[in-house]
mmCIF file of the C-alpha atoms, coordinates in Angstrom:
data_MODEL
# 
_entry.id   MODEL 
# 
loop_
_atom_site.group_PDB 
_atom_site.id 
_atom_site.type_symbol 
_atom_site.label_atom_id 
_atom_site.label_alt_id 
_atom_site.label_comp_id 
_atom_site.label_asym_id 
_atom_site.label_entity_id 
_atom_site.label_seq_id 
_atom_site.pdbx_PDB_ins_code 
_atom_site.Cartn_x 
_atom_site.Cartn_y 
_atom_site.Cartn_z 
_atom_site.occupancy 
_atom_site.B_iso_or_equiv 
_atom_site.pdbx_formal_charge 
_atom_site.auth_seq_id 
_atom_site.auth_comp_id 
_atom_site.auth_asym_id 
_atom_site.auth_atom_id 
_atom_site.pdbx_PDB_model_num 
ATOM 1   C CA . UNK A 1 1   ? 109.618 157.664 112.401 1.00 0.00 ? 1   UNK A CA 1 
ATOM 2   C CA . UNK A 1 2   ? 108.894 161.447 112.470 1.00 0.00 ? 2   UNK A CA 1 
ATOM 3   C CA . UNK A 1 3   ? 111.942 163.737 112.753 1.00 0.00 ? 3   UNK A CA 1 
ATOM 4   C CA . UNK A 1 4   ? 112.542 165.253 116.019 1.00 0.00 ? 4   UNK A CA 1 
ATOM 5   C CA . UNK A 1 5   ? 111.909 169.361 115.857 1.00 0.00 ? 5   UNK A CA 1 
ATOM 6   C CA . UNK A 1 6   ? 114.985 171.604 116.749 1.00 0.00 ? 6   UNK A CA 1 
ATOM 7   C CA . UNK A 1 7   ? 114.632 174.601 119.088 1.00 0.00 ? 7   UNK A CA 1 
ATOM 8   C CA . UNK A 1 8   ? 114.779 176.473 116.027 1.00 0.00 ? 8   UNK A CA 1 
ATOM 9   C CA . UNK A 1 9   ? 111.535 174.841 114.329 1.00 0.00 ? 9   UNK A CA 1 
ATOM 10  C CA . UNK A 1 10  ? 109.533 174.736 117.190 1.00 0.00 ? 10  UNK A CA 1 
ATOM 11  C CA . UNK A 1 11  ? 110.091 178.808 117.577 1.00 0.00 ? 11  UNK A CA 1 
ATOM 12  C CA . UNK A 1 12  ? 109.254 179.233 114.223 1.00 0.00 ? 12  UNK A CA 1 
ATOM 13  C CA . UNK A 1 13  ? 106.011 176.852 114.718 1.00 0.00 ? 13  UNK A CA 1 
ATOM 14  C CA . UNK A 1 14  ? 104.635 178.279 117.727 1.00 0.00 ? 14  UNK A CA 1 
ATOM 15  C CA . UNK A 1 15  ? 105.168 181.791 116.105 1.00 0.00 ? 15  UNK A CA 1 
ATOM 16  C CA . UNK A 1 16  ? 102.865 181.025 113.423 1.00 0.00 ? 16  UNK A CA 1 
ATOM 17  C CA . UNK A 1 17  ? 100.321 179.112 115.492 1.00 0.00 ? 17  UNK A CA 1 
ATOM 18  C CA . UNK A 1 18  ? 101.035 182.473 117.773 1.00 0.00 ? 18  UNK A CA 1 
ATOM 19  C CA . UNK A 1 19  ? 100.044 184.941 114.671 1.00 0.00 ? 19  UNK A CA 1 
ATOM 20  C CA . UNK A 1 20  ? 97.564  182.875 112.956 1.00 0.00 ? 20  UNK A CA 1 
ATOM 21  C CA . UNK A 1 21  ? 95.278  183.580 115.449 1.00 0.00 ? 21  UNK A CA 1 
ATOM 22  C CA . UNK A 1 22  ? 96.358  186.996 116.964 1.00 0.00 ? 22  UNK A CA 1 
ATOM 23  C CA . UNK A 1 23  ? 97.417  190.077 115.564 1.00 0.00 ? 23  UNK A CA 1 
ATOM 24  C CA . UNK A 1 24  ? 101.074 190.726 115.325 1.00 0.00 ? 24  UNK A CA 1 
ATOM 25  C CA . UNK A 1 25  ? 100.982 193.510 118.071 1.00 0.00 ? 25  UNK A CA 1 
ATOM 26  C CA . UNK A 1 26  ? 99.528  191.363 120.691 1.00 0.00 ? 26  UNK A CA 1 
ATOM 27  C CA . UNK A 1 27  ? 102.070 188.169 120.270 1.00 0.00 ? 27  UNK A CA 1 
ATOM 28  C CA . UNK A 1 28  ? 105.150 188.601 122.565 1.00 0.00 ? 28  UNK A CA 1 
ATOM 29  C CA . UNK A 1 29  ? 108.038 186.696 122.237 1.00 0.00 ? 29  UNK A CA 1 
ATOM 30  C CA . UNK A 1 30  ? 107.244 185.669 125.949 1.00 0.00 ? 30  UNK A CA 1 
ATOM 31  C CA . UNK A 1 31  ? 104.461 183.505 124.744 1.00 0.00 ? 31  UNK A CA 1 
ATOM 32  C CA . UNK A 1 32  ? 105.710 182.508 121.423 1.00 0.00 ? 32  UNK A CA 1 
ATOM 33  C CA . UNK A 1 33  ? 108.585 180.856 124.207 1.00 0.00 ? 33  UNK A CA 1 
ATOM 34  C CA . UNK A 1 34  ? 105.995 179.261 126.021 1.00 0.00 ? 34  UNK A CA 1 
ATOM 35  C CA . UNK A 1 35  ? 104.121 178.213 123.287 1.00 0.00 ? 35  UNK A CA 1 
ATOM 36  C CA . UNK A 1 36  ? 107.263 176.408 121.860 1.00 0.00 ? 36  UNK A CA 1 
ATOM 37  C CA . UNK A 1 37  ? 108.726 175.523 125.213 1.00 0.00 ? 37  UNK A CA 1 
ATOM 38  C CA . UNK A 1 38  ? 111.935 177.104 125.129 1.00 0.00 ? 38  UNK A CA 1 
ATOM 39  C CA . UNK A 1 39  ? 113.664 179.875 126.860 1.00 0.00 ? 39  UNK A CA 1 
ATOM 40  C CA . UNK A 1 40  ? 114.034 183.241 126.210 1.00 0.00 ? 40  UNK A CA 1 
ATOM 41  C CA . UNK A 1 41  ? 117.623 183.017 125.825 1.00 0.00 ? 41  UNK A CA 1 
ATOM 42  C CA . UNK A 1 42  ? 117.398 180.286 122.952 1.00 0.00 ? 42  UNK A CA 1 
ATOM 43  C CA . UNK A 1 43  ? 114.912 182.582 121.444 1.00 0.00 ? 43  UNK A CA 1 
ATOM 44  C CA . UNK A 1 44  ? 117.307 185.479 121.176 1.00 0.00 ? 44  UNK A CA 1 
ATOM 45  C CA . UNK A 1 45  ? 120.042 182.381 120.509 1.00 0.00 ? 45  UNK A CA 1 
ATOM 46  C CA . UNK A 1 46  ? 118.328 182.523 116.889 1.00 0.00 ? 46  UNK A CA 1 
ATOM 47  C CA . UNK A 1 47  ? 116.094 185.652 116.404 1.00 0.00 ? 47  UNK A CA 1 
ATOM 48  C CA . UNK A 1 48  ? 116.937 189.285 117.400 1.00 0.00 ? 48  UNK A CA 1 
ATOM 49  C CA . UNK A 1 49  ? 113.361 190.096 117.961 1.00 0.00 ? 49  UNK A CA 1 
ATOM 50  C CA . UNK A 1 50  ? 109.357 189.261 116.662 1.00 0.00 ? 50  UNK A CA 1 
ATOM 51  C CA . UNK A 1 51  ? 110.343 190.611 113.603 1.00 0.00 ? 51  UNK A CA 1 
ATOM 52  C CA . UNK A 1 52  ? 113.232 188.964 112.197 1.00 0.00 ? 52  UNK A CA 1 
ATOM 53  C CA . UNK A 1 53  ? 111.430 185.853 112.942 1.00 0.00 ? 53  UNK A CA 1 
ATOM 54  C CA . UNK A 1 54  ? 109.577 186.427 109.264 1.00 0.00 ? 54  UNK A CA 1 
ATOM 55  C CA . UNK A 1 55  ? 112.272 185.550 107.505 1.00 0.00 ? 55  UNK A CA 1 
ATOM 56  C CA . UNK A 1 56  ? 112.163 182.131 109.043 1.00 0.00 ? 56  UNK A CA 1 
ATOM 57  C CA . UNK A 1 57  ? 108.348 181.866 108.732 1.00 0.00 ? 57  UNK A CA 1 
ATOM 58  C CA . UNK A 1 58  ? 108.696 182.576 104.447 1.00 0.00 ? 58  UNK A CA 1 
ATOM 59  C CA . UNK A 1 59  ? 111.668 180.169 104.850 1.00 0.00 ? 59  UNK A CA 1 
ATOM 60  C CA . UNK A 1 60  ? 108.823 177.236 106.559 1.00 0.00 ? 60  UNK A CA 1 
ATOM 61  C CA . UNK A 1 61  ? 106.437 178.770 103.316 1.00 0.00 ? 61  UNK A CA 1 
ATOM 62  C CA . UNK A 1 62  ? 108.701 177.454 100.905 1.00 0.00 ? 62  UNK A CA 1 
ATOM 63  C CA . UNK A 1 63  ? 109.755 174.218 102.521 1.00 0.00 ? 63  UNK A CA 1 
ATOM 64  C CA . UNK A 1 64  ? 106.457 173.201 103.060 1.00 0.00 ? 64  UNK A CA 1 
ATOM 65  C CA . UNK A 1 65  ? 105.314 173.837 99.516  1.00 0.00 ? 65  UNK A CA 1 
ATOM 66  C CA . UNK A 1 66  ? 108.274 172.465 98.671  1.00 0.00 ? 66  UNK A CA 1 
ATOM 67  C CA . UNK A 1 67  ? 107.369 168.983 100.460 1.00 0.00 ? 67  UNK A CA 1 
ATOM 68  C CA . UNK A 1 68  ? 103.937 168.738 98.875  1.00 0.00 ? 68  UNK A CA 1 
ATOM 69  C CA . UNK A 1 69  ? 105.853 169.085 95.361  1.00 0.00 ? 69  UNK A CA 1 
ATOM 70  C CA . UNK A 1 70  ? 105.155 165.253 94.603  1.00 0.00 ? 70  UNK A CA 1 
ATOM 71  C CA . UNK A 1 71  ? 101.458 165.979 93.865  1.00 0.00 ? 71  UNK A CA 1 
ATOM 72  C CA . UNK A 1 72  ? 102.439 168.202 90.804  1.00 0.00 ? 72  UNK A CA 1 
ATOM 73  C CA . UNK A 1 73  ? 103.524 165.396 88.821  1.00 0.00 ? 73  UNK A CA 1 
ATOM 74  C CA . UNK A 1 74  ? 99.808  163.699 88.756  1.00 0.00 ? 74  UNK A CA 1 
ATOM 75  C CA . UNK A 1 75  ? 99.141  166.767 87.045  1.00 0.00 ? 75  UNK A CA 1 
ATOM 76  C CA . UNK A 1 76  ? 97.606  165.709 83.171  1.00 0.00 ? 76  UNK A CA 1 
ATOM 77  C CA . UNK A 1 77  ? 100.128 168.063 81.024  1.00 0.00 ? 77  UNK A CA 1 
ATOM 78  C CA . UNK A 1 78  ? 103.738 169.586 81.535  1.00 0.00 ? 78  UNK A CA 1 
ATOM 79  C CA . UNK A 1 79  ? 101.739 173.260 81.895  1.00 0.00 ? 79  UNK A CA 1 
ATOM 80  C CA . UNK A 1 80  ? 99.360  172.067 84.276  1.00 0.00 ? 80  UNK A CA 1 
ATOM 81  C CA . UNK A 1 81  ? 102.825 170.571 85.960  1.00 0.00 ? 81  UNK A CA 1 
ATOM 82  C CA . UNK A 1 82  ? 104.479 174.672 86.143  1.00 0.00 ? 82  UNK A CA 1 
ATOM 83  C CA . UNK A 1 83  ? 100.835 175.928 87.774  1.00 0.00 ? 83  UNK A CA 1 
ATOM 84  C CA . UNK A 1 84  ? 101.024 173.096 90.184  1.00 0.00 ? 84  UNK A CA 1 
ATOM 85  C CA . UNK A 1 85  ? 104.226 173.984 91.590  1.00 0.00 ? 85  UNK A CA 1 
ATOM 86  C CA . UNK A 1 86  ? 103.266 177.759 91.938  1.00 0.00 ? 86  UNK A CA 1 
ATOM 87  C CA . UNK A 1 87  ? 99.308  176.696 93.051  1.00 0.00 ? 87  UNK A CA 1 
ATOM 88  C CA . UNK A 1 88  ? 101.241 174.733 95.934  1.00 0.00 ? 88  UNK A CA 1 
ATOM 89  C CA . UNK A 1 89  ? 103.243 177.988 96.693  1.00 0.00 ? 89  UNK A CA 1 
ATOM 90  C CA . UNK A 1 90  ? 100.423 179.567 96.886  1.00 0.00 ? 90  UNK A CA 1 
ATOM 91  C CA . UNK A 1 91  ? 98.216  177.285 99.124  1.00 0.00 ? 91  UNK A CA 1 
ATOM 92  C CA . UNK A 1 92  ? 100.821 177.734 102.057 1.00 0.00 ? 92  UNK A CA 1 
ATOM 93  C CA . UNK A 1 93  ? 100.929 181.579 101.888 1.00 0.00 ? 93  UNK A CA 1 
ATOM 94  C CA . UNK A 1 94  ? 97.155  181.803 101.868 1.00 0.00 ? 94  UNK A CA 1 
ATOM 95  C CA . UNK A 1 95  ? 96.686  178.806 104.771 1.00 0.00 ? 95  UNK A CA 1 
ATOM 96  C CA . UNK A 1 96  ? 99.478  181.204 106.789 1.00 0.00 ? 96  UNK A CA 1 
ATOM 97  C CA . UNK A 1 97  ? 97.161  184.719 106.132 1.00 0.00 ? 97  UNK A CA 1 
ATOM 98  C CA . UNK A 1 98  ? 97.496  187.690 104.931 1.00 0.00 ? 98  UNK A CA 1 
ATOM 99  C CA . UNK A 1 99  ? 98.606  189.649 108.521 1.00 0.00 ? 99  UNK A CA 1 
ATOM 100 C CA . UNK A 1 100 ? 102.056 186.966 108.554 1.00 0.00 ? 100 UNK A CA 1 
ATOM 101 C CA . UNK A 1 101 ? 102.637 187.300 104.607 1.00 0.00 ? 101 UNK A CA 1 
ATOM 102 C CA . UNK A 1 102 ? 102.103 190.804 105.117 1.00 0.00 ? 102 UNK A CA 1 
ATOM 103 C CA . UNK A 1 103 ? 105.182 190.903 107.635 1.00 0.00 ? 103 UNK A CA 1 
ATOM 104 C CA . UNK A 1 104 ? 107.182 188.347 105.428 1.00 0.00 ? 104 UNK A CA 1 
ATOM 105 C CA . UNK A 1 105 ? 106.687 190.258 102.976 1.00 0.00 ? 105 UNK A CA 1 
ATOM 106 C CA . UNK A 1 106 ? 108.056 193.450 104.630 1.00 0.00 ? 106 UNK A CA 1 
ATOM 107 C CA . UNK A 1 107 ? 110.890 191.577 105.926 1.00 0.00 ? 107 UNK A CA 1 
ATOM 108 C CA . UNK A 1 108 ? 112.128 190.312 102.613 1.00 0.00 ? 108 UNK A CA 1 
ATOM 109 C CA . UNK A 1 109 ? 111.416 193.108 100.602 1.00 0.00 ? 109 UNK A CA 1 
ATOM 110 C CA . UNK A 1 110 ? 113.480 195.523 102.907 1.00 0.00 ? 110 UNK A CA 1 
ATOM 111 C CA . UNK A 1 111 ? 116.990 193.965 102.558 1.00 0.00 ? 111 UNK A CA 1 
ATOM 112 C CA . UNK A 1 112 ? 119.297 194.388 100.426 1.00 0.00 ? 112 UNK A CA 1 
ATOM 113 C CA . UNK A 1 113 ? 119.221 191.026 98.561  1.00 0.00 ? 113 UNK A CA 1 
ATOM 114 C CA . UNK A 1 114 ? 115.469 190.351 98.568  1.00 0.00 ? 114 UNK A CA 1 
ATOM 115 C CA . UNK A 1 115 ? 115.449 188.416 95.335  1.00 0.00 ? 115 UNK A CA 1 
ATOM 116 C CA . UNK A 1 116 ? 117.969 185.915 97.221  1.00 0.00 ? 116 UNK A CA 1 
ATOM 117 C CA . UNK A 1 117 ? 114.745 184.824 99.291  1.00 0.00 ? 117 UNK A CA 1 
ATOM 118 C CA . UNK A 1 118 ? 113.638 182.230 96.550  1.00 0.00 ? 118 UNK A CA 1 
ATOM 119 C CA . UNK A 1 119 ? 111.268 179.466 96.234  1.00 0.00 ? 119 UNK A CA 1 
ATOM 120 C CA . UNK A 1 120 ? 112.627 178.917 93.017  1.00 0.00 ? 120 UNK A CA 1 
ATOM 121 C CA . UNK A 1 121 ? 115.816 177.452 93.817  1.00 0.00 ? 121 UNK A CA 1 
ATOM 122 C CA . UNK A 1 122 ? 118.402 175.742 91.630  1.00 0.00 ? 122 UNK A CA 1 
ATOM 123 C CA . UNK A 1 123 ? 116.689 172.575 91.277  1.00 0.00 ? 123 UNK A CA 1 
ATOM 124 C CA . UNK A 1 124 ? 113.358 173.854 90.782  1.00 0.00 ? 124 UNK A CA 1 
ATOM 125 C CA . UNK A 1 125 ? 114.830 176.311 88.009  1.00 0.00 ? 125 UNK A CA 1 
ATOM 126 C CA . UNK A 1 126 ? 115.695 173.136 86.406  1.00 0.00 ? 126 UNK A CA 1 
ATOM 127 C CA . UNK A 1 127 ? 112.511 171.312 86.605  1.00 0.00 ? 127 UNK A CA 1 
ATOM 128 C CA . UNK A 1 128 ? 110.150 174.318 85.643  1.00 0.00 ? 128 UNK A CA 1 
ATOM 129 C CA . UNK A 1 129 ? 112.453 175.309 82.639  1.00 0.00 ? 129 UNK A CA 1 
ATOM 130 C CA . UNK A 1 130 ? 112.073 172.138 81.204  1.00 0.00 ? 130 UNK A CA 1 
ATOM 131 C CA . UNK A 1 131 ? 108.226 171.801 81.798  1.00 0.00 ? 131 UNK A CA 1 
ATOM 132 C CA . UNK A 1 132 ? 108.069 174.962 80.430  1.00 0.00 ? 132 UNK A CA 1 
ATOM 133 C CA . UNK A 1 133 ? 110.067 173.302 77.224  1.00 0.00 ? 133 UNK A CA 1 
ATOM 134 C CA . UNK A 1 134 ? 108.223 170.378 77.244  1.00 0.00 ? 134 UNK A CA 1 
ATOM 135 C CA . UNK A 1 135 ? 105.276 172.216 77.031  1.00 0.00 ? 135 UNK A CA 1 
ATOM 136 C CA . UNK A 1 136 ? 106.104 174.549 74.071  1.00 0.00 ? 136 UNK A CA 1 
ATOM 137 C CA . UNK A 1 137 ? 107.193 171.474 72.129  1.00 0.00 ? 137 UNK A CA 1 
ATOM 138 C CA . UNK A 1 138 ? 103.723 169.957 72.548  1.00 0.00 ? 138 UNK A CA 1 
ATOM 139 C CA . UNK A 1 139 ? 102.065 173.235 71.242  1.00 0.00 ? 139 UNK A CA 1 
ATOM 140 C CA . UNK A 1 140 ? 100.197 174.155 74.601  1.00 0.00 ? 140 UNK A CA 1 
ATOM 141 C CA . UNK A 1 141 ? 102.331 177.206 75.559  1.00 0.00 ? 141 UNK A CA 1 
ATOM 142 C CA . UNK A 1 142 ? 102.252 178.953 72.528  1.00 0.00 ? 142 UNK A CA 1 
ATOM 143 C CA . UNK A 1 143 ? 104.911 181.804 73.731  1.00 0.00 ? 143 UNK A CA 1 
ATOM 144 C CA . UNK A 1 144 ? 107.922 180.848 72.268  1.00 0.00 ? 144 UNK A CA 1 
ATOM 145 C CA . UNK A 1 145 ? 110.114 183.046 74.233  1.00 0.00 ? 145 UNK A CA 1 
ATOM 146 C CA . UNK A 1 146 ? 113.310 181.284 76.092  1.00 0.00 ? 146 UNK A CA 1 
ATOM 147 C CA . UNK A 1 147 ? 112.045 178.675 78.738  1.00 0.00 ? 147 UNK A CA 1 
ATOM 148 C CA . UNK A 1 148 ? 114.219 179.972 81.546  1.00 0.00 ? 148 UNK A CA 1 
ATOM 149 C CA . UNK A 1 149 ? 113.193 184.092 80.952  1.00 0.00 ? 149 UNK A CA 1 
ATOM 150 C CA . UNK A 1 150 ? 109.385 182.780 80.666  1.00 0.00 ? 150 UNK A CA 1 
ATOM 151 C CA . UNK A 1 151 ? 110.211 181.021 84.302  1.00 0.00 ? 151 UNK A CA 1 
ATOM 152 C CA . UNK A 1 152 ? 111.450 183.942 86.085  1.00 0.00 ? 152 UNK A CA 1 
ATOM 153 C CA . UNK A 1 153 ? 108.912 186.508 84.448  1.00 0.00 ? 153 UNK A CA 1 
ATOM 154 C CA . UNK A 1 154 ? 106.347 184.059 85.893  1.00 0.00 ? 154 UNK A CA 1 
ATOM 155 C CA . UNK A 1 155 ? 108.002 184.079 89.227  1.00 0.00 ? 155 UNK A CA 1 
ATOM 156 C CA . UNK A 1 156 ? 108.052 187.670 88.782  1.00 0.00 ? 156 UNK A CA 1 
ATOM 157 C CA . UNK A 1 157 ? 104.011 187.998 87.763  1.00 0.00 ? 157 UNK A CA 1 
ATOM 158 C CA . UNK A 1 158 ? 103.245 185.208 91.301  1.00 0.00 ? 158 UNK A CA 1 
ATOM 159 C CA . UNK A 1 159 ? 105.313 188.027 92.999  1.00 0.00 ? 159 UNK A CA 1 
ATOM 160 C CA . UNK A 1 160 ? 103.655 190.667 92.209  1.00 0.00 ? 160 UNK A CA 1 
ATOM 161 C CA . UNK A 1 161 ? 100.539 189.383 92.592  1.00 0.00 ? 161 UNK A CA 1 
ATOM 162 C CA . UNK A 1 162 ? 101.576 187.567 96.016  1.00 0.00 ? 162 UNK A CA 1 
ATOM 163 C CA . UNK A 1 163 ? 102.735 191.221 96.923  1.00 0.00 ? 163 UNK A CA 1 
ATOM 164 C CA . UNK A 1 164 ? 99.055  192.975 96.026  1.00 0.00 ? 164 UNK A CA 1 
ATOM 165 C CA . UNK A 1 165 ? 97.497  190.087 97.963  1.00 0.00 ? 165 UNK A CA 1 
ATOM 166 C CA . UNK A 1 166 ? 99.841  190.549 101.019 1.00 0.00 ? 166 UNK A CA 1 
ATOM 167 C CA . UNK A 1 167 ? 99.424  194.700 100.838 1.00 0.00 ? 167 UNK A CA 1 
ATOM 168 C CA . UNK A 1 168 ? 95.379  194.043 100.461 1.00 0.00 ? 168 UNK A CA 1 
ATOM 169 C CA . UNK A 1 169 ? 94.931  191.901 103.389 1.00 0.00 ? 169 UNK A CA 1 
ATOM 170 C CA . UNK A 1 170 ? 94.036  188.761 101.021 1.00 0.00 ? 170 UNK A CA 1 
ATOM 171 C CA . UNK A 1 171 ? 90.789  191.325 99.639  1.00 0.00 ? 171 UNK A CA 1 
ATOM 172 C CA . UNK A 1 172 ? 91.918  189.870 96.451  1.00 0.00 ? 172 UNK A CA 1 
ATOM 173 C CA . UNK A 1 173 ? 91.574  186.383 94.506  1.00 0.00 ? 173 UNK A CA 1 
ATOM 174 C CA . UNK A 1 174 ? 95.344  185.334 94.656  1.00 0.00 ? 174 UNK A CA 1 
ATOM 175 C CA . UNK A 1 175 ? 94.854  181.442 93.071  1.00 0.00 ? 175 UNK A CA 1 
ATOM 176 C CA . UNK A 1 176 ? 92.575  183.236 90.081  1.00 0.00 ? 176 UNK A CA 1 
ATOM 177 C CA . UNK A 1 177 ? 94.401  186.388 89.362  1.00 0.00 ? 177 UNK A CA 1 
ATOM 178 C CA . UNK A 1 178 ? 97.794  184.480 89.479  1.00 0.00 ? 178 UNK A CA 1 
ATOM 179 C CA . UNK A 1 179 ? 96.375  181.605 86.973  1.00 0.00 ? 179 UNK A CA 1 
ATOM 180 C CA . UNK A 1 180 ? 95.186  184.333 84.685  1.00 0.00 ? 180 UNK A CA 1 
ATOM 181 C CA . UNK A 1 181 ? 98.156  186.003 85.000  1.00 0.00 ? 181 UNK A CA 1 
ATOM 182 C CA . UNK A 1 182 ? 99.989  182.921 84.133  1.00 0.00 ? 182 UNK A CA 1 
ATOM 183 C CA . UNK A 1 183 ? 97.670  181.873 81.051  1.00 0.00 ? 183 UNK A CA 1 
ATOM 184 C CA . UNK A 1 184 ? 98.213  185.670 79.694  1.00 0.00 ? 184 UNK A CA 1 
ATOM 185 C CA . UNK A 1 185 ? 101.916 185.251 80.269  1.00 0.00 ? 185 UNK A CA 1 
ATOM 186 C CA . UNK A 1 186 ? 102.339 181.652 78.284  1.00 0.00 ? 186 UNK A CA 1 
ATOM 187 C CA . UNK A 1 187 ? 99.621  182.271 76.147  1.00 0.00 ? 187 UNK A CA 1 
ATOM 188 C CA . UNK A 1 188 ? 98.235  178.452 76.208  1.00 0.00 ? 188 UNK A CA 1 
ATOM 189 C CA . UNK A 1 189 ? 96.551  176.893 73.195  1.00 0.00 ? 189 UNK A CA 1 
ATOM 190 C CA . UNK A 1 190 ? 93.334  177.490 72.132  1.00 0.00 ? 190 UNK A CA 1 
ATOM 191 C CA . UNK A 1 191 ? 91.037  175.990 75.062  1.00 0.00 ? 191 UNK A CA 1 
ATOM 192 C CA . UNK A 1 192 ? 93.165  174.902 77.125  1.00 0.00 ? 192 UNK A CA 1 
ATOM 193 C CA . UNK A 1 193 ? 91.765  175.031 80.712  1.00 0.00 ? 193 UNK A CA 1 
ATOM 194 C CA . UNK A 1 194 ? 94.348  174.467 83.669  1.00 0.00 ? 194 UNK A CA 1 
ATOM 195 C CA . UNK A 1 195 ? 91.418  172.984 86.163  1.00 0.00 ? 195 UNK A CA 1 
# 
């Protein structure tokens, strides 16, 4: 039985149908209303304005990477496990476009706390840290650095490139330069290929 949407989800969700296929000046929050079949007043109920819905929409990015994380674990090795997980990240941002990561990106980057807006959360600390372990151990990350600062410079090196991506209007190869990125970071074993 699939879970029934809250007014909440089906803003967000008509917002990005809305800006998939629009640019951002010429989506209203009269139609994203329509669009999601509420009123204007439960609009406002959650969202000041168009723009602080971004928050939400990089907050629907990372839960639905989040729910395709089961497919990383048919992944052949505990490395190819860590791109996985950041590949899937990845996916989402580039399905969504460059013109709504753009304005996520800009929304996130201006507060105060940006670095609170995580897909990395506690659990998947956890999980990557000890793939990254796992993966030392076997001898196909050769950096030897601590498993939990190799995580977060990664998330720092996806960042960055996410952020060049975003700032380029996707003119750049985000899957490729990220995986190289990666493989330069961890500094995998001779020949090691991640796909």
């Amino acid at each position: 039985m699939e879970k029934r949407k809250g007014t909440r989800e089906k803003i967000v969700d008509a917002a990005i149908e809305l800006f998939k296929n629009n640019p951002y000046d010429q989506v209203t929050v009269k139609e994203i209303c329509t669009l999601a079949g509420v009123t204007r007043n439960s609009f406002y109920y959650y969202f000041d304005g168009k723009d602080t819905i971004f928050d939400a929409i990089g907050d629907w990015c990372s839960r639905t990477a989040k729910q395709r994380l089961p497919e990383v674990f048919s992944a052949r090795s505990t490395y190819q496990q860590v791109w996985e997980i950041y590949r899937l990240y990845l996916e989402t941002q580039i399905d969504l476009g460059p013109e709504i990561m753009n304005h996520v990106c800009i929304s996130r980057t201006t507060k105060g706390n940006s670095d609170y807006y995580s897909y990395i959360d506690n659990t998947l600390e956890g999980s990557i840290t000890r793939l990254i372990r796992a993966s030392q151990e076997s001898g196909i990350i050769r950096n030897d650095q601590d498993p939990l600062r190799l995580l977060w410079t990664s998330y720092a090196i996806v960042r960055g490139i996410n952020i060049k991506w975003c700032f380029l209007w996707g003119e750049c190869d985000l899957i490729e330069e990220t995986r190289a990125a990666l493989d330069t970071l961890f500094m995998p074993k001779e020949g090691y290929e991640l796909y």
